[in-house]
DSSP file (Angstrom, degrees, kcal/mol; ACC not computed):
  #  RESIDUE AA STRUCTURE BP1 BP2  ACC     N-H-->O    O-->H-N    N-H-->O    O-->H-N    TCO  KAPPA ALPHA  PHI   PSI    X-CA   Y-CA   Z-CA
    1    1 A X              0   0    0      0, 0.0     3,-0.1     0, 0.0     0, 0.0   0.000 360.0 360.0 360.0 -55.8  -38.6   -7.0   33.0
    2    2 A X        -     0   0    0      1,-0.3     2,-0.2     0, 0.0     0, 0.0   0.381 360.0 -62.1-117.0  19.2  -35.5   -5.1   33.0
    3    3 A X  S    S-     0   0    0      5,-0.0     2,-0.3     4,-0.0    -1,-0.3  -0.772  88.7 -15.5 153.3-152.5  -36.4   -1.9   32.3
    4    4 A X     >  -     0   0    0     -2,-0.2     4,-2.1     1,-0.2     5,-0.3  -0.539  53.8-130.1 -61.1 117.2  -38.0    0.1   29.4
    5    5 A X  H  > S+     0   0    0     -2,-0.3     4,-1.6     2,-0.2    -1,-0.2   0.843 103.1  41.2 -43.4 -42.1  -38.3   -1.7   26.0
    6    6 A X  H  > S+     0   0    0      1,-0.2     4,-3.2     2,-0.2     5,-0.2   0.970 109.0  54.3 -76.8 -58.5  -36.8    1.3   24.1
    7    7 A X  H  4 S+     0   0    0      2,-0.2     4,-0.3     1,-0.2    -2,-0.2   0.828 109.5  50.9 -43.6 -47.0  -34.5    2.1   26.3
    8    8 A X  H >X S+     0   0    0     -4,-2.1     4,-3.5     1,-0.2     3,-2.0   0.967 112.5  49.8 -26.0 -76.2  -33.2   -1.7   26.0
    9    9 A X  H 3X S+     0   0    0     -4,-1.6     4,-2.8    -5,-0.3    -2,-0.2   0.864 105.3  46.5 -32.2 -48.4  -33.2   -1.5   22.5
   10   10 A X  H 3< S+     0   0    0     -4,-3.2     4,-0.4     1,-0.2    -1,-0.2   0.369 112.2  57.0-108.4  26.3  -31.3    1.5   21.8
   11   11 A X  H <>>S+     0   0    0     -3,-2.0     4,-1.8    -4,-0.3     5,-0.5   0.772 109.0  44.6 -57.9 -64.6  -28.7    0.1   24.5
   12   12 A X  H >X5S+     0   0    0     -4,-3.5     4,-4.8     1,-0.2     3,-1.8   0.887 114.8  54.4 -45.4 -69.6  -28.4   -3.4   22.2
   13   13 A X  H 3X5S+     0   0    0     -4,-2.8     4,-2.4     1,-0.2    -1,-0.2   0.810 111.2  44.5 -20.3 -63.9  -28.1   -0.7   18.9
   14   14 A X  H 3>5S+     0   0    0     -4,-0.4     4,-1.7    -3,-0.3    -1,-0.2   0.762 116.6  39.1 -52.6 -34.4  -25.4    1.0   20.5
   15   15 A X  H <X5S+     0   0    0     -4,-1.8     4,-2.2    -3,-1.8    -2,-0.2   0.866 114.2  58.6 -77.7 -42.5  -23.2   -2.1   21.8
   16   16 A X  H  X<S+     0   0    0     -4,-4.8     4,-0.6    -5,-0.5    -2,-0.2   0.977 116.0  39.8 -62.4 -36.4  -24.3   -4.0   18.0
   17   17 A X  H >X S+     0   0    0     -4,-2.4     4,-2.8    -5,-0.3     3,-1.6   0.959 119.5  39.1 -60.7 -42.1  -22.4   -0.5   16.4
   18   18 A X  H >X S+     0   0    0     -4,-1.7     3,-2.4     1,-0.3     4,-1.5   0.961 111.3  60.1 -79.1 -40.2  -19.4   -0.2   18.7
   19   19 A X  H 3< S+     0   0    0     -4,-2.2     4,-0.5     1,-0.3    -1,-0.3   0.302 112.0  48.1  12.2 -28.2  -19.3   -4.4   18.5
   20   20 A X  H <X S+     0   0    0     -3,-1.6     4,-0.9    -4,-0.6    -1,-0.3   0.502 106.5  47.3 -28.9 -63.4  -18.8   -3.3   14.8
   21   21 A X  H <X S+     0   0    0     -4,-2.8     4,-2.4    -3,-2.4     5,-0.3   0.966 117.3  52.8 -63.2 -63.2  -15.9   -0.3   14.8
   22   22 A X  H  X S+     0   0    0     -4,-1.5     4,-2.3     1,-0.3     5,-0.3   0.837 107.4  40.7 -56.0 -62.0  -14.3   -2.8   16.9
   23   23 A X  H  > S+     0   0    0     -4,-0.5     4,-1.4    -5,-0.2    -1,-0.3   0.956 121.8  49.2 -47.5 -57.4  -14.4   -6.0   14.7
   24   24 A X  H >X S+     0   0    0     -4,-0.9     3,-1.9     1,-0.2     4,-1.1   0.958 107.1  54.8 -49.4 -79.2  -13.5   -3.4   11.5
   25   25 A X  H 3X S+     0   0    0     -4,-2.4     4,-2.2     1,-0.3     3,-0.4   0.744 111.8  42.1 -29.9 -50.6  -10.7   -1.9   13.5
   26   26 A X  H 3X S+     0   0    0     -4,-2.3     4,-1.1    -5,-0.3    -1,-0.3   0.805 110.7  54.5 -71.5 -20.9   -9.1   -5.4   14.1
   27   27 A X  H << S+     0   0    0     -3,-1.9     4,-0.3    -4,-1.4    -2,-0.2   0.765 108.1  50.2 -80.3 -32.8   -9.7   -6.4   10.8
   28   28 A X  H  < S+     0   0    0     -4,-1.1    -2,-0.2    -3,-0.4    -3,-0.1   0.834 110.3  54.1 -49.6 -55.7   -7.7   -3.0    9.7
   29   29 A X  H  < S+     0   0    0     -4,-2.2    -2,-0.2     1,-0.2    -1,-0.1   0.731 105.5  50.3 -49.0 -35.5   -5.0   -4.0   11.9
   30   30 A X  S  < S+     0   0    0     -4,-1.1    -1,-0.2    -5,-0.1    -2,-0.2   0.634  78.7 111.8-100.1 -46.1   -4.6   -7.2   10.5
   31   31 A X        -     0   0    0     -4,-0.3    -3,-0.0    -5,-0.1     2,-0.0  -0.107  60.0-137.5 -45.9 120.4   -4.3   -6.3    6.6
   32   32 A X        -     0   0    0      1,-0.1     2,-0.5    49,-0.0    -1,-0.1  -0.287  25.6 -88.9 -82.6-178.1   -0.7   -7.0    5.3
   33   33 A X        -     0   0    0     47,-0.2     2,-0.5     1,-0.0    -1,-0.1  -0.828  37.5-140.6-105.9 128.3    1.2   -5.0    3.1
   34   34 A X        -     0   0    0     -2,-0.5     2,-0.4    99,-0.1    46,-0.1  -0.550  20.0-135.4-103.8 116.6    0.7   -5.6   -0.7
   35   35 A X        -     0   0    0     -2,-0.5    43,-0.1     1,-0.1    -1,-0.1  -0.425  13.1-129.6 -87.8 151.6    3.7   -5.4   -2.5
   36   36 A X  S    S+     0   0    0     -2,-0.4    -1,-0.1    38,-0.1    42,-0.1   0.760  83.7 101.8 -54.7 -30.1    4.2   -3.6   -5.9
   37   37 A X  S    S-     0   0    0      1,-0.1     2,-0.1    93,-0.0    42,-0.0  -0.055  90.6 -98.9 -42.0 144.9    5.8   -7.0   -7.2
   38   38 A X        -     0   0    0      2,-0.0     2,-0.3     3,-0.0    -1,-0.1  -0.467  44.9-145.3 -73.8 157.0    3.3   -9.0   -9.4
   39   39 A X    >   -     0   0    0     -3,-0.1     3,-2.6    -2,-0.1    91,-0.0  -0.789  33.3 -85.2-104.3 153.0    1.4  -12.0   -7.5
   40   40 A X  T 3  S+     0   0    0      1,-0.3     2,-0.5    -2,-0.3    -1,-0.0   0.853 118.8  56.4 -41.3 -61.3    0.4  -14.7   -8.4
   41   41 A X  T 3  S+     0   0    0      2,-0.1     2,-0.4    -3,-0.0    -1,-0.3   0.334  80.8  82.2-111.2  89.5   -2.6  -13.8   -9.7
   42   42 A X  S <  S-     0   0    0     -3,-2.6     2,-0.4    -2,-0.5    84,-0.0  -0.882  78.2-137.9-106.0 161.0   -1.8  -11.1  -12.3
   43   43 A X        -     0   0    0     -2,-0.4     2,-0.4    79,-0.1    -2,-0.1  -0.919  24.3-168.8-103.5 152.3   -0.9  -13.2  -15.2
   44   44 A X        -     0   0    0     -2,-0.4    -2,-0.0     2,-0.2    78,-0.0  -0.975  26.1-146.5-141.3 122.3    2.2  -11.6  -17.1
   45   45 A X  S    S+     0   0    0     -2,-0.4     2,-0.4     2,-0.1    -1,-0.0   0.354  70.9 108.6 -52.4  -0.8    3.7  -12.6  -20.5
   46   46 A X        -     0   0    0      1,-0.1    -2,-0.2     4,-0.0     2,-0.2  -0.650  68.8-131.4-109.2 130.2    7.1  -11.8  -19.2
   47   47 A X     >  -     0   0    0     -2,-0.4     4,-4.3     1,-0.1     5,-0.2  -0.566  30.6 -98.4-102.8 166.4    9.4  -14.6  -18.6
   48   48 A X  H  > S+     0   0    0      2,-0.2     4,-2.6    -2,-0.2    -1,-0.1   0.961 123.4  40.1 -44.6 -40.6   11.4  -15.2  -15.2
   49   49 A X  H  > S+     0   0    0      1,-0.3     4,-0.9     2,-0.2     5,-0.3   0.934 113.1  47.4 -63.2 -63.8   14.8  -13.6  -17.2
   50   50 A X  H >> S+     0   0    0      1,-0.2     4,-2.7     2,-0.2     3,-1.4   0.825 111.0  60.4 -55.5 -40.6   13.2  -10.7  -19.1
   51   51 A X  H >X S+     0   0    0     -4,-4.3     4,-1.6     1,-0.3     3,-0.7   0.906 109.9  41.8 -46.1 -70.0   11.4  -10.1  -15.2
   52   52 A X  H 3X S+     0   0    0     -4,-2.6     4,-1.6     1,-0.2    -1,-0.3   0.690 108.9  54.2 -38.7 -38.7   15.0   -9.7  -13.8
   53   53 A X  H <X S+     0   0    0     -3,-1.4     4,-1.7    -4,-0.9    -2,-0.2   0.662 118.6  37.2 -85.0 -52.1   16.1   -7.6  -16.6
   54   54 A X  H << S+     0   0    0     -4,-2.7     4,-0.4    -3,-0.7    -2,-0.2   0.565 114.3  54.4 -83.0  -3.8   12.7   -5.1  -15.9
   55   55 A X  H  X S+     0   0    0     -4,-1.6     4,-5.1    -5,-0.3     5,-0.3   0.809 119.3  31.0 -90.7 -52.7   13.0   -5.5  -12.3
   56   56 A X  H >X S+     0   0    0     -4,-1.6     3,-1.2    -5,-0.4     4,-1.1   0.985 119.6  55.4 -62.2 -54.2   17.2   -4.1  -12.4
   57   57 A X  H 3X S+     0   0    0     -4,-1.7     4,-0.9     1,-0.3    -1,-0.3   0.626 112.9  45.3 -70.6 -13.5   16.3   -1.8  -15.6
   58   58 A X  H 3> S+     0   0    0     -4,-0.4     4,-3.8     2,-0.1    -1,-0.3   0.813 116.5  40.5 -60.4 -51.2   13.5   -0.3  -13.1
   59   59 A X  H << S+     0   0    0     -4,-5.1     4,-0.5    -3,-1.2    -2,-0.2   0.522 108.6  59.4 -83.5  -3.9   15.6    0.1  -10.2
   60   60 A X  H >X S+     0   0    0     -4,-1.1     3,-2.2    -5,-0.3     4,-1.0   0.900 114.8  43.2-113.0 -65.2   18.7    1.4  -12.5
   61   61 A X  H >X S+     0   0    0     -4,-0.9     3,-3.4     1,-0.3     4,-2.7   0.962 109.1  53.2 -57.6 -30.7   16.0    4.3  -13.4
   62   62 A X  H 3X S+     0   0    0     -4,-3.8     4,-1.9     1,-0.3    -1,-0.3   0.742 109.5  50.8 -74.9   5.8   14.6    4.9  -10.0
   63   63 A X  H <4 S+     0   0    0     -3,-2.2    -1,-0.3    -4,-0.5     5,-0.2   0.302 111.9  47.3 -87.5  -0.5   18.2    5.5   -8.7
   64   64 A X  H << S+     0   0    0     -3,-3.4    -2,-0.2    -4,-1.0    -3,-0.1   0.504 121.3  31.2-118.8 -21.5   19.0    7.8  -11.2
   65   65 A X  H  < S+     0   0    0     -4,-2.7    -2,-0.2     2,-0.1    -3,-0.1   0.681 137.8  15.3-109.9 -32.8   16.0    9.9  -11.1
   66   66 A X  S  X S-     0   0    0     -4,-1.9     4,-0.7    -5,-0.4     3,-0.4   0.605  98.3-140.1-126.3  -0.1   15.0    9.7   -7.1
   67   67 A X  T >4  -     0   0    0     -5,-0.2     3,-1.2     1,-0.2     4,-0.3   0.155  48.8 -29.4  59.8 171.2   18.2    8.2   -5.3
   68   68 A X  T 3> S+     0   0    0      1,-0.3     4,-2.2    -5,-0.2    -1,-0.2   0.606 133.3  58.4 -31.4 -37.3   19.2    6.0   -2.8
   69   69 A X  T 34 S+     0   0    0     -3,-0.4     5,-0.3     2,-0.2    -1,-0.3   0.987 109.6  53.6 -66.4 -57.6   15.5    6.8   -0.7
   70   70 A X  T <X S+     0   0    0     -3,-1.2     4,-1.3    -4,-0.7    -2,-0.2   0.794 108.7  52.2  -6.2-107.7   13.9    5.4   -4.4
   71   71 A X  H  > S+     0   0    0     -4,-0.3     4,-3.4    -9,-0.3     2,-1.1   0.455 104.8  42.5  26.5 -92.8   15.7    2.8   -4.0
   72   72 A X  H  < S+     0   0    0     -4,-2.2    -1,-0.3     1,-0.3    14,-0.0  -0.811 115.7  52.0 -94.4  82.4   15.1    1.4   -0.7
   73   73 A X  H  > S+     0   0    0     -2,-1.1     4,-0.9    30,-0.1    -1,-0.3  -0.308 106.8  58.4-122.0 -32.8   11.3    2.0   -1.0
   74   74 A X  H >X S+     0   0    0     -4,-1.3     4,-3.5    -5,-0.3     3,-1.3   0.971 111.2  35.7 -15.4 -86.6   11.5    0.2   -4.2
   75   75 A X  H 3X S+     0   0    0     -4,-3.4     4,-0.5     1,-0.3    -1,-0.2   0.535 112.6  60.8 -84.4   2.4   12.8   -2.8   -2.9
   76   76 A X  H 34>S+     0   0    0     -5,-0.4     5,-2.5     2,-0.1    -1,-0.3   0.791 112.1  44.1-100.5  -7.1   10.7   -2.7    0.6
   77   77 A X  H X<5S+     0   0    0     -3,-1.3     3,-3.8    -4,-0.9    -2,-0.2   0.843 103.2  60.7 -60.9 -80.9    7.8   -2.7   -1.5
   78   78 A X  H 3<5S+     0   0    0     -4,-3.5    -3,-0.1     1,-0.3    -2,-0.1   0.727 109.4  46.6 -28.7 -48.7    9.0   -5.2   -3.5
   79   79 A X  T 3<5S-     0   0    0     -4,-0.5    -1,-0.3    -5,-0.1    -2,-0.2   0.414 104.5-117.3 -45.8 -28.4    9.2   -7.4   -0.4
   80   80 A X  T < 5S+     0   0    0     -3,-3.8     2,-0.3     1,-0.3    -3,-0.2   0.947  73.2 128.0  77.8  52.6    6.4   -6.9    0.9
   81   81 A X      < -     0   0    0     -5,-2.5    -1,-0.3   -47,-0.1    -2,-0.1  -0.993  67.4 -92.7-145.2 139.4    8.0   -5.3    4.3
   82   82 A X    >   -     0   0    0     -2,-0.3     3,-1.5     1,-0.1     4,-0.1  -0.141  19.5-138.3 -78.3 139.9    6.4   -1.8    5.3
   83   83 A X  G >> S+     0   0    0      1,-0.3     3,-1.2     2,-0.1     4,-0.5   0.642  90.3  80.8 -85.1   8.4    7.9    1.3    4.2
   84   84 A X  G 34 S+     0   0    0      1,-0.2    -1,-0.3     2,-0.2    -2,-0.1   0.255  80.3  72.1 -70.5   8.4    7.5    3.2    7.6
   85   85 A X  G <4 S+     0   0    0     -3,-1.5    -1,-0.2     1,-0.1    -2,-0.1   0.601  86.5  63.8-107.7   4.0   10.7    1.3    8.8
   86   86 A X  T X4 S+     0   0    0     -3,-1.2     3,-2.0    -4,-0.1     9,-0.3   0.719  76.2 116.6 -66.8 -55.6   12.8    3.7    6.3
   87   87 A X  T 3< S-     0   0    0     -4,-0.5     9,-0.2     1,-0.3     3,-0.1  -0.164  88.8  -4.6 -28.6 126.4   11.7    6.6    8.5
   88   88 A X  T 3  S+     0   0    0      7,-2.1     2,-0.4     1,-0.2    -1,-0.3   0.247  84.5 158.6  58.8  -4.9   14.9    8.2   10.2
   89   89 A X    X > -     0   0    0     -3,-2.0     3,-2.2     6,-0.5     5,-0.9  -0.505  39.7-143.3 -63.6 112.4   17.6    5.6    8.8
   90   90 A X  G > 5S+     0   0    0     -2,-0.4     3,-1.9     1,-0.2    -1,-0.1   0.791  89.1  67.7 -11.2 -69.8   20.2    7.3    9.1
   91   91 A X  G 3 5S+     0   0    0      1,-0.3    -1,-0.2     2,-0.1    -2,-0.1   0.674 104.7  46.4 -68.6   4.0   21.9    6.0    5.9
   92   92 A X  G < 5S-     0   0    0     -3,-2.2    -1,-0.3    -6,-0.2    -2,-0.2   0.202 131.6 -84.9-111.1  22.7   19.3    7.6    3.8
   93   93 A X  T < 5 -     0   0    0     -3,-1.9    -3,-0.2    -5,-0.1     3,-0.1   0.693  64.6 -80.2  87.2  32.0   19.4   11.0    5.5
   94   94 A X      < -     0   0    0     -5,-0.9     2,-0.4     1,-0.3    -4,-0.1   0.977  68.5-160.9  66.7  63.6   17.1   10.6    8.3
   95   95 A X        -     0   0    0     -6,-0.5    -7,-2.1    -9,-0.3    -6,-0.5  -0.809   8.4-123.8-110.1 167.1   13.6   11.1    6.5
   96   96 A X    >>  -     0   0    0     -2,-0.4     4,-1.8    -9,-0.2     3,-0.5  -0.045  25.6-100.5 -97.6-174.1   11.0   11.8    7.5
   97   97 A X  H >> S+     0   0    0      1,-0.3     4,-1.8     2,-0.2     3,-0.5   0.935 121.9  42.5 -70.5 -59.9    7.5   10.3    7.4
   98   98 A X  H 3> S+     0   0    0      1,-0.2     4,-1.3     2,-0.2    -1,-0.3   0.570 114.0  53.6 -51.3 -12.4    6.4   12.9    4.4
   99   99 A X  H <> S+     0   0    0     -3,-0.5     4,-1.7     2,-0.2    -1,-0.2   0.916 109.2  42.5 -64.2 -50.2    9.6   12.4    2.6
  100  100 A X  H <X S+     0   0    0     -4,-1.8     4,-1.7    -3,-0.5    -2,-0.2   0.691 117.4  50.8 -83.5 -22.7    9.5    8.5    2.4
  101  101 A X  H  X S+     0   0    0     -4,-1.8     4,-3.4    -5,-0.2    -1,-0.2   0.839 114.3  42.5 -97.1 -21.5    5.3    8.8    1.4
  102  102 A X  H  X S+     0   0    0     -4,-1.3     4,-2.0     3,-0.1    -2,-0.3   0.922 111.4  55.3 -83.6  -5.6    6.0   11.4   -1.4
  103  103 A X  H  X S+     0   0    0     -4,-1.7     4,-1.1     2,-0.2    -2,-0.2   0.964 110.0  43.8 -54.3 -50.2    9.0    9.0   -2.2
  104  104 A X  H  X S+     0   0    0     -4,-1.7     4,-1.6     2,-0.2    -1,-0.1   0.911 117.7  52.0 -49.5 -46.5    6.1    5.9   -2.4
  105  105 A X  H >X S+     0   0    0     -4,-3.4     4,-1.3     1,-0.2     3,-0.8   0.973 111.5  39.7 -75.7 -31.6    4.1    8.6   -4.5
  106  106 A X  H 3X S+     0   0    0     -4,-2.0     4,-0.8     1,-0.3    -1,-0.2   0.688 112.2  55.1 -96.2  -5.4    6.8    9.5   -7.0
  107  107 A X  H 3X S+     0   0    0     -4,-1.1     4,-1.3    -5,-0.2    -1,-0.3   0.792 107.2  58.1 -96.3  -4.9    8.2    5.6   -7.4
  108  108 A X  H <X S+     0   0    0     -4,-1.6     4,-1.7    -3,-0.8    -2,-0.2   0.845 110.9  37.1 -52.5 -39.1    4.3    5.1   -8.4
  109  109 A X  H >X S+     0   0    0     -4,-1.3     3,-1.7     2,-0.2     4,-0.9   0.948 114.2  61.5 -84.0 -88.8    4.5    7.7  -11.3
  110  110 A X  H >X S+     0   0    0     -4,-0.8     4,-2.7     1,-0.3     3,-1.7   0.450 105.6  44.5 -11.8 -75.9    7.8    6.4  -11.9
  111  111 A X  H 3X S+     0   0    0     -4,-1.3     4,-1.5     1,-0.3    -1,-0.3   0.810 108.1  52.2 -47.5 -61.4    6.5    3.1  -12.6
  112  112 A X  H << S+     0   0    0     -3,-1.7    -1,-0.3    -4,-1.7    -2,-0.2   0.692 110.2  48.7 -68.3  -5.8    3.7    3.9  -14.7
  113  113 A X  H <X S+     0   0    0     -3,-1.7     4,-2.7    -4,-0.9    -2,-0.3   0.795 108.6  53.6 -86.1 -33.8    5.8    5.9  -17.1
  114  114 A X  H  X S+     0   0    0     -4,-2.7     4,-1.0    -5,-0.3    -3,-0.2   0.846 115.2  42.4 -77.4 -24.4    8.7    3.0  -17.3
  115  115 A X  H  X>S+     0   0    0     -4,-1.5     4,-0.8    -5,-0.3     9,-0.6   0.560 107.9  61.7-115.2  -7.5    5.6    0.5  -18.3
  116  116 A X  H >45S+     0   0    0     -5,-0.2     3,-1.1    -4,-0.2    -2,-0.2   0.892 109.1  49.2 -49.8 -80.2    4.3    3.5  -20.6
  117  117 A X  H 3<5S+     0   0    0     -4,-2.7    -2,-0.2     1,-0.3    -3,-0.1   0.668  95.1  57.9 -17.1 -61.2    7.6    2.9  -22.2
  118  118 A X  H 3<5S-     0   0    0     -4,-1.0    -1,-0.3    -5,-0.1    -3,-0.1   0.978  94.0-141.0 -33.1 -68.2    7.9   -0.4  -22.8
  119  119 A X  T <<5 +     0   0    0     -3,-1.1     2,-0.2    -4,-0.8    -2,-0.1   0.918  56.8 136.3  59.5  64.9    4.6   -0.1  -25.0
  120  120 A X    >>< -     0   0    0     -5,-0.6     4,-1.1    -4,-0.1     3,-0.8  -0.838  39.5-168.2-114.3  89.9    3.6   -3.3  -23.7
  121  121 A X  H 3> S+     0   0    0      1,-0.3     4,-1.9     2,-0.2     5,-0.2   0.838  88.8  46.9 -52.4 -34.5   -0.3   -3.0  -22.7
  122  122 A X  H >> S+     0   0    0      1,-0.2     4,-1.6     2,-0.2     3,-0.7   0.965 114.3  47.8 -82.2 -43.8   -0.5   -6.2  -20.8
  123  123 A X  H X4 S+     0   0    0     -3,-0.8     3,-1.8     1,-0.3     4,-0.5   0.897 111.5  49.4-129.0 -78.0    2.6   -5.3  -19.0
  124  124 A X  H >X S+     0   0    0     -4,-1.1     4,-3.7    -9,-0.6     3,-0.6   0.677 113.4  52.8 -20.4 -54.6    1.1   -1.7  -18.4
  125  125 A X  H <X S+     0   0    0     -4,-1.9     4,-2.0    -3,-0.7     5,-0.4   0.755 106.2  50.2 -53.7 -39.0   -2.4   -3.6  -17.0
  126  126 A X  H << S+     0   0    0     -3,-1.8    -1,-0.3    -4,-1.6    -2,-0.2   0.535 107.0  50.3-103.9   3.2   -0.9   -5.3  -15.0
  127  127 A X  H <> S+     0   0    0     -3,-0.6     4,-2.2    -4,-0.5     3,-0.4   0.779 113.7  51.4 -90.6 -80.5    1.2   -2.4  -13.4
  128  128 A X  H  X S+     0   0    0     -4,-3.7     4,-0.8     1,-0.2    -2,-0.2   0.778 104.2  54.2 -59.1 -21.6   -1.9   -0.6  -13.0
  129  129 A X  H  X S+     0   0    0     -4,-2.0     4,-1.6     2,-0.2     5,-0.5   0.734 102.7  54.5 -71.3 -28.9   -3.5   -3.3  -11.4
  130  130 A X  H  > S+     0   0    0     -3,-0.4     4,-2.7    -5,-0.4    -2,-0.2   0.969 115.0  44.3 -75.9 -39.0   -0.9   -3.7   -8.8
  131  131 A X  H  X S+     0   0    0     -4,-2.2     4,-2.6     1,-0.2    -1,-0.2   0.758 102.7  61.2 -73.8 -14.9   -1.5    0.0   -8.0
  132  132 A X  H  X S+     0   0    0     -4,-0.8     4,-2.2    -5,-0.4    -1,-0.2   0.993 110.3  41.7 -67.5 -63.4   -4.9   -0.3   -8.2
  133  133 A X  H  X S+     0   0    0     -4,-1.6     4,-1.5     1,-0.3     5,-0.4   0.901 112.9  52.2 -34.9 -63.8   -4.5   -2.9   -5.1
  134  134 A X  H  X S+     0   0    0     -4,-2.7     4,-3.0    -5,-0.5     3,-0.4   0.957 103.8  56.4 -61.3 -36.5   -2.2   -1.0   -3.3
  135  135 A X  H  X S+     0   0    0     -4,-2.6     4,-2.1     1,-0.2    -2,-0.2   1.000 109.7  46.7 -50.3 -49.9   -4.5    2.4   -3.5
  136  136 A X  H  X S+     0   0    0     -4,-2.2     4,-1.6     1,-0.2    -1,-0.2   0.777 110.8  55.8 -76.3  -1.1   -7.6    0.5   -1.7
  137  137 A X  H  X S+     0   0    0     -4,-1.5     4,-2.2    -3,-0.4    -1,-0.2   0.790 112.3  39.5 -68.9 -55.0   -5.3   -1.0    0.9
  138  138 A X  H  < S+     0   0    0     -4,-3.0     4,-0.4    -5,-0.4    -2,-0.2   0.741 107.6  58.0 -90.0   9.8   -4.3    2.1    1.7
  139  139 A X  H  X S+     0   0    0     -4,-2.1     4,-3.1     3,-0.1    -2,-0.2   0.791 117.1  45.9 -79.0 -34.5   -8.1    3.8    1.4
  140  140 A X  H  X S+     0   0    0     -4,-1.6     4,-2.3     1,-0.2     5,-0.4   0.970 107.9  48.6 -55.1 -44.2   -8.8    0.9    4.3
  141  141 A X  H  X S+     0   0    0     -4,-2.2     4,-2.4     2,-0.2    -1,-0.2   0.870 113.2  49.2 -75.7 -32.5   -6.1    1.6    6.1
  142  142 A X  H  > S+     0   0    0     -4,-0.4     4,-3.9    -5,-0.2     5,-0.5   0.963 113.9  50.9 -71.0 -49.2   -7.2    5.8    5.9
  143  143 A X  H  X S+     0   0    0     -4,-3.1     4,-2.0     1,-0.2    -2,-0.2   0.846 102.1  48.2 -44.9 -43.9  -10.8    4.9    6.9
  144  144 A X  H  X>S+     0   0    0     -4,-2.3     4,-2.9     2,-0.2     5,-0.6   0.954 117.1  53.0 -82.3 -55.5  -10.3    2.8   10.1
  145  145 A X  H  <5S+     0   0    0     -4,-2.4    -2,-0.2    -5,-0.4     4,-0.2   0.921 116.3  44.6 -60.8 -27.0   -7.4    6.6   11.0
  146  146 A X  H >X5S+     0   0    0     -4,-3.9     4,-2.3     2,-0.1     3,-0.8   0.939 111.0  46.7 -67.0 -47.7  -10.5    8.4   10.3
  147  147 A X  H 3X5S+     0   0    0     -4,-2.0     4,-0.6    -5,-0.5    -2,-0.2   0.729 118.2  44.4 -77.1   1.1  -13.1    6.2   12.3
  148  148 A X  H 3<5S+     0   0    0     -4,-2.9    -1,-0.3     2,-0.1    -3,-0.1   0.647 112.8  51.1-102.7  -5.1  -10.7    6.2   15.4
  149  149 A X  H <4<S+     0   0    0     -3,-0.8    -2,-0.2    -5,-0.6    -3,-0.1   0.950 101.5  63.7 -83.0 -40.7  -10.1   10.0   14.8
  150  150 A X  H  <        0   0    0     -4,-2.3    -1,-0.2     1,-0.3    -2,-0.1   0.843 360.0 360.0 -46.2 -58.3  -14.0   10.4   14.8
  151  151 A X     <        0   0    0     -4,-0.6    -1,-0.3     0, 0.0    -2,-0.1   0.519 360.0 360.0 -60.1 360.0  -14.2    9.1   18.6
């Protein structure tokens, strides 16, 4: 009726894939940014004070070991506000986009050594679960910059 049955077809195939990328791709966009702070649900034995008390005795180390860039990735994390807005601020010495992500990788290690420390397992679990989170957020986020690099 409207042309060759295959030929139909492996139009409809083609449209059902990119109809696919496309839906993924929005879906990418869309993903917020999970911060390193526990959520509601991790459950944590750790009361509101002692929290404050690891939150400052965290930030104390990562200012001491990675500086002021630490720092303020630390607490953009912590927030849940994306650390690519740190890129070029001045008041941390204009870094750049591979300075501020091994700055994300080293307050990760950082983090799991300070909850080594403690020698508190649940505390430790629940640390690694928050990274755990944050890793497949950012494997999505690599997939969708591969499948648009791919076109």
């Amino acid at each position: 009726m409207h042309g060759p049955f295959n030929l139909r077809f492996k139009r409809a195939v083609a449209n059902a894939i990119k109809n696919m990328v496309e839906k993924e791709r929005n879906r990418q966009r869309f993903i917020p940014t999970v911060a390193i702070g526990r959520s509601d649900d991790v459950p944590t034995p750790i009361t509101r004070d002692d929290d404050n008390a690891l939150v400052g005795g965290f930030r104390a180390l990562v200012r001491h070991r990675l500086g002021e860039l630490g720092v303020a990735v630390l607490d953009a994390r912590l927030h849940g506000r994306e650390v690519k807005s740190l890129v070029g601020r001045e008041d941390l010495g204009s870094p750049g986009k591979y300075v501020v992500k091994r700055a994300i990788g080293q307050v990760k290690s950082l983090a799991r050594e300070f909850a080594q420390r403690l020698g508190d397992p649940a505390f430790f679990r629940d640390i690694e679960r928050a990274m755990g989170r944050e890793t497949a957020t950012v494997a999505k986020r690599r997939a969708t910059t591969a499948a648009r690099r791919v076109r």
